[in-house]
N, C-alpha and C positions, 0 to 999 in steps of 0.2 A: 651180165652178171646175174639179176633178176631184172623181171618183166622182161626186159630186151639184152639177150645175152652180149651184145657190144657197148650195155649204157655204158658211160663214163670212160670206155678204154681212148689213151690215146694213139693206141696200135693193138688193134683187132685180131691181130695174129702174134702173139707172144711166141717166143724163142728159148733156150735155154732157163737162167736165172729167174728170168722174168715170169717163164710160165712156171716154175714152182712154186715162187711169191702169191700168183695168181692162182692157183692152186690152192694153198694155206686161206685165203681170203675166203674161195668159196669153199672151203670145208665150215668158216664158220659160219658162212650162209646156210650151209645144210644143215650144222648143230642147232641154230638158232631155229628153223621152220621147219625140220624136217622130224616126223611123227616118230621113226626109230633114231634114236643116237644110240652106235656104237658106244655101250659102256653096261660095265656087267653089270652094276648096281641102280637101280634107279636114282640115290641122289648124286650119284657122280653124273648120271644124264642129264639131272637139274642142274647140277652146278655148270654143266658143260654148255647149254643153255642158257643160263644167267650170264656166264662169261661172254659168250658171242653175242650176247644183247648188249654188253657193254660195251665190248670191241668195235660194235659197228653204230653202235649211237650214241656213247659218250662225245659230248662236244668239247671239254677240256679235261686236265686230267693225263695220267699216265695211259688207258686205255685209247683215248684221243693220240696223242702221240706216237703211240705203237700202230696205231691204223693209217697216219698220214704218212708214217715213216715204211710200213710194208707198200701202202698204195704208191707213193714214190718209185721204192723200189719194181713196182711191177708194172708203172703206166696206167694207173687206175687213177682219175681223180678223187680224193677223198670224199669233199665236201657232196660232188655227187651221189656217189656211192652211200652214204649219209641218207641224203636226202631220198633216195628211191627207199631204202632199207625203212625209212619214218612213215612215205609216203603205204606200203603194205603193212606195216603196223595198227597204221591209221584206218584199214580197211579197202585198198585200192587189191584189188588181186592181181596176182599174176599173171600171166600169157605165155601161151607159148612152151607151157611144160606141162607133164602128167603132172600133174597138183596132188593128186587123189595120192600119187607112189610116191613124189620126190617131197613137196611140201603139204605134209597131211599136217604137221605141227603148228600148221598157224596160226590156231586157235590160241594153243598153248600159249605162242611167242605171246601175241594180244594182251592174253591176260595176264602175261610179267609183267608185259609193258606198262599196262594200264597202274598194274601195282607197285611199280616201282615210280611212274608220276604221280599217287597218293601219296606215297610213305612220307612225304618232308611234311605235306598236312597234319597226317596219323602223328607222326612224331612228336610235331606242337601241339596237339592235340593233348596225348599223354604225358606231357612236361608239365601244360596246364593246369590238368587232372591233381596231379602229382604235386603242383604248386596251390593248388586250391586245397585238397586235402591236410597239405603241409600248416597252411593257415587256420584251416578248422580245427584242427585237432588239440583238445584242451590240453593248457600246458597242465605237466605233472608237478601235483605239490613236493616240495622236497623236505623230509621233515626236520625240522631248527633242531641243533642239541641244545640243553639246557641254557649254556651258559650264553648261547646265542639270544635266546630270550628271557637272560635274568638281561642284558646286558638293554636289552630293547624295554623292557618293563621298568625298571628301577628308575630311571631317569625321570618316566612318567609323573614319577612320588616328590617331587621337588615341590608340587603342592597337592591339597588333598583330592584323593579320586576314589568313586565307586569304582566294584569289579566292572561294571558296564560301558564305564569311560575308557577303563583300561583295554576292552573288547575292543572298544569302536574305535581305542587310538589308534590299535596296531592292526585295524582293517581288516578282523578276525583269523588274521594268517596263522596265530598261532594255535589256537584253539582254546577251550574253557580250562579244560583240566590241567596243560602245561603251565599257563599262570596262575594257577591255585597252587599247585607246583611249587612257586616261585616265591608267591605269598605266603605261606607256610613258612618254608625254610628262612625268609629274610625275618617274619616275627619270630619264630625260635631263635635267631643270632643276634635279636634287638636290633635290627639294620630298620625295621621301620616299624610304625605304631598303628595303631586300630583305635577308629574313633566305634565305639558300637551303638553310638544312637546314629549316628547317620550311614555307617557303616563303610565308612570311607576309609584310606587307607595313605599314607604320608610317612615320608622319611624323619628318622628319629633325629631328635636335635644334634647336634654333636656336642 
């Protein structure tokens, strides 16, 4: 098949059915390594390439099963045929063929190869990223309606408090101006009272 056109056959001279199976097999030997693929666009040659890298070295998987089930069909052992296709991936070259005419692509194959055993790294990598950036990023204030922090303030008044008590009670979420806000409107409705020597601030008696 490569390096040694009998690897892995268990009958070196196919016949009928067998030799068109055997046939389909090395076509994606040639998609896979060979410098022209038959295809008018360049990314249908890529993709025609990425599929033949998957056909012949996925280890499970639909692509696995489609290559043990063609190699069945033709007397090819898979797992060999596997393992030679890894082994010139890996950098083992060929023999025994014009290289330079039939597989000028191997360079190419290589460097799928090589990027497609990063991509699970890259992947967590960028999940990472994405989860650490997720972490940093300060939350957005959302801003209280009124009644949200008359509802947070007033309670405060059950006994007397400076504006500044009232800041640090509510962990300055709501800001200066909303509670003056607050304070206004509840002394115009007599809902609470103003000491002005200390300048503290308490609910009116009932």
């Amino acid at each position: 098949m490569i390096i040694d056109p009998d690897f892995g056959l268990s009958d070196p001279h196919p016949h009928g059915a067998q030799a068109l199976y055997r046939a389909v097999i090395a076509r994606s030997v040639l998609d896979l390594f060979s410098k022209v693929i038959p295809a008018s666009e360049q990314d249908e040659a890529q993709l025609a390439r990425r599929e033949a890298l998957y056909f012949l070295t996925r280890e499970h998987g639909a692509w696995a099963e489609s290559r043990r089930s063609l190699c069945d069909a033709s007397g090819i052992d898979a797992d060999d045929l596997r393992t030679n296709v890894l082994r010139v991936l890996g950098g083992r070259e060929i023999v025994g063929a014009d290289v330079r005419n039939t597989f000028g692509g191997i360079d190419a194959a290589r460097e799928l190869w090589a990027a497609e055993q990063t991509a699970p790294a890259r992947a967590q990598e960028q999940r990472a990223k994405q989860q650490a950036s997720t972490f940093a990023a300060p939350r957005r204030k959302v801003k209280a309606s009124y009644s949200t922090i008359r509802s947070a303030v007033l309670p405060l008044l059950s006994e007397p408090r400076q504006f500044k008590d009232l800041i640090a009670a509510t962990d300055g979420e709501y800001g200066d101006a909303a509670i003056r806000k607050v304070l206004s409107n509840a002394l115009n409705k007599g809902e609470i009272v103003r000491n002005d020597e200390n300048h503290s601030y308490v609910l009116a008696a009932a």
